[in-house]
FILOLO-730697 format. One record per atom (N, C-alpha, C): z, x, y. Coordinates in steps of 0.1 Angstrom, whole numbers, padded with zeros to 4 digits, always signed. Example, Ala and Ser with C-alpha at 12.3 -4.5 7.8 and 13.67 -1.06 7.14 Angstrom:
2
+0078+0132-0057
+0078+0123-0045
+0078+0132-0033
+0071+0128-0022
+0071+0137-0011
+0079+0129+0000
//
This chain:
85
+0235-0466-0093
+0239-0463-0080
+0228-0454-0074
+0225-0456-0066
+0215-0452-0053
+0220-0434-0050
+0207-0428-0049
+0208-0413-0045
+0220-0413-0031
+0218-0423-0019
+0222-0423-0013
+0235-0430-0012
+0239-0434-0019
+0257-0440-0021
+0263-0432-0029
+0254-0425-0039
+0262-0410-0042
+0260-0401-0034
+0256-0395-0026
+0257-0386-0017
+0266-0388-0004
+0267-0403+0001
+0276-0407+0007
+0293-0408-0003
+0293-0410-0011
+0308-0408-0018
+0313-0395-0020
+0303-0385-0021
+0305-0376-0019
+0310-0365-0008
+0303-0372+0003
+0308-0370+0015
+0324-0368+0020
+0326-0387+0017
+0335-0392+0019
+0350-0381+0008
+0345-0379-0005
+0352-0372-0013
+0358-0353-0003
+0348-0350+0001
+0346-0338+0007
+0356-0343+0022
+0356-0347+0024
+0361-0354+0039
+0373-0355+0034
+0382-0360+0024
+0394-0360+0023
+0398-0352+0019
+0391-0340+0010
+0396-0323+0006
+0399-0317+0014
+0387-0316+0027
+0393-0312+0041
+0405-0314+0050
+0406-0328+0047
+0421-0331+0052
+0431-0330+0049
+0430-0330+0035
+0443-0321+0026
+0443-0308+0030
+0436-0294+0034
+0438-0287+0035
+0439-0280+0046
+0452-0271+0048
+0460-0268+0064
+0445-0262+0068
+0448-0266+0080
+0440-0256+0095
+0443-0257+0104
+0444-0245+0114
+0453-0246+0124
+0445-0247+0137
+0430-0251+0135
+0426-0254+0145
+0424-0275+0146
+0432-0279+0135
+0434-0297+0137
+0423-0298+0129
+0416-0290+0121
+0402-0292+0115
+0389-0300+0125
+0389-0291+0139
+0381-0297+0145
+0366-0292+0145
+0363-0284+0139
+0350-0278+0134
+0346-0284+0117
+0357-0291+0112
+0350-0297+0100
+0347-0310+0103
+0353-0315+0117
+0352-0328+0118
+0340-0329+0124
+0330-0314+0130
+0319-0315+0137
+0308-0318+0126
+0312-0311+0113
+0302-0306+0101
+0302-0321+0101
+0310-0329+0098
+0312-0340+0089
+0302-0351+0098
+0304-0350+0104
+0295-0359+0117
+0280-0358+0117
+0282-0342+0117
+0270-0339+0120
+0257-0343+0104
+0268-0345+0092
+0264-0347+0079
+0261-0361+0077
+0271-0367+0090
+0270-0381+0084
+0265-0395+0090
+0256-0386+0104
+0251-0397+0115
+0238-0399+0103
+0231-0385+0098
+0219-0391+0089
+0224-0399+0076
+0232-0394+0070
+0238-0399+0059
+0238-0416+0057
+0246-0421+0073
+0246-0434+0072
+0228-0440+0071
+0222-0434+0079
+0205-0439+0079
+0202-0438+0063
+0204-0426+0060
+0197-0431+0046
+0204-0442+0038
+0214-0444+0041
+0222-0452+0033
+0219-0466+0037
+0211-0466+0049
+0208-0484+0056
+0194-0482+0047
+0187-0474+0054
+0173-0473+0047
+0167-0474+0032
+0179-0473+0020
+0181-0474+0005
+0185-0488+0005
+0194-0490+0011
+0202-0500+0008
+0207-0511+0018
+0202-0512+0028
+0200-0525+0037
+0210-0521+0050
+0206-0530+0058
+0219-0528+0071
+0230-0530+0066
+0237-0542+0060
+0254-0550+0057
+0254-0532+0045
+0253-0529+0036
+0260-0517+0032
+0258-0506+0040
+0247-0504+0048
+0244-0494+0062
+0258-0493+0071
+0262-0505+0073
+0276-0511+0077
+0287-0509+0076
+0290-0508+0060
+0299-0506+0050
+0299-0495+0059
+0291-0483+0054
+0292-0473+0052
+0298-0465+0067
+0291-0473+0076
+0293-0465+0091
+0311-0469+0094
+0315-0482+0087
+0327-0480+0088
+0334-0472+0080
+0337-0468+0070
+0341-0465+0060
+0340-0446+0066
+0331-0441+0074
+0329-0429+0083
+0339-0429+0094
+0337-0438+0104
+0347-0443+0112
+0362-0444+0104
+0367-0450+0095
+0380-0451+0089
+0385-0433+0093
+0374-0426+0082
+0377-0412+0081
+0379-0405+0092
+0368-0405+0103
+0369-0397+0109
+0376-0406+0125
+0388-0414+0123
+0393-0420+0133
+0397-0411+0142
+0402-0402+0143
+0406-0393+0151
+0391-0387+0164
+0385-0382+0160
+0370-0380+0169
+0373-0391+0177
+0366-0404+0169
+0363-0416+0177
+0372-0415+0190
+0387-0417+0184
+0396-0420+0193
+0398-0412+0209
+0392-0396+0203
+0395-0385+0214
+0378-0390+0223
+0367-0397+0216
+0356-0397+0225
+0357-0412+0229
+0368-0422+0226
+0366-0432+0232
+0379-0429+0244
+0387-0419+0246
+0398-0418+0255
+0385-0412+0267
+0374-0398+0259
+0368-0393+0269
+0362-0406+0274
+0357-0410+0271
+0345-0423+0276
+0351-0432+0291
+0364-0436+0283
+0374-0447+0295
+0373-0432+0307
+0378-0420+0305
+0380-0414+0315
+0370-0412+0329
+0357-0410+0318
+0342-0409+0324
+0343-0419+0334
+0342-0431+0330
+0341-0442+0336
+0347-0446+0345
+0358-0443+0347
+0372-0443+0361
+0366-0432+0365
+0360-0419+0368
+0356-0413+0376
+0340-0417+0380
+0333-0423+0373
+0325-0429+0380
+0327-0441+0388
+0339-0449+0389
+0340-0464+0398
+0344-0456+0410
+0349-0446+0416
+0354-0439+0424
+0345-0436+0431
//
């Protein structure tokens, strides 16, 4: 296994500790760390190992961190209806 698919399982491992564990702020500052760990994370992981597991991986991010997405794809629609106005 590739430096970089261990380091991404790792991630992924760390990412679900955090969710097991209570915070009372919704864990919105681990969800920043984790992002912020794992926009490069996926590049090295295309760059070792090709786009289609590059892919894998950026979904397999997205699974985890569905929640973000969802709160920046509600901001996004909102953006956008105030710009047609």
């Amino acid at each position: 296994m590739s430096l970089s698919l261990l380091l991404a399982c790792l991630w992924a491992v760390a990412a679900n500790v955090i969710a097991i564990l209570p915070s009372r702020r919704n864990h919105w500052p681990a969800a920043y760390g984790l992002i912020v760990l794992g926009v490069p994370l996926v590049g090295f992981v295309t760059y070792q190992n090709g786009p289609w597991i590059g892919l894998l991986a950026l979904a397999a991010g997205c699974s985890i961190l569905r929640w973000p997405l969802h709160a920046l794809w509600r901001w996004g629609k909102r953006r956008l209806r105030e710009t047609d106005r």
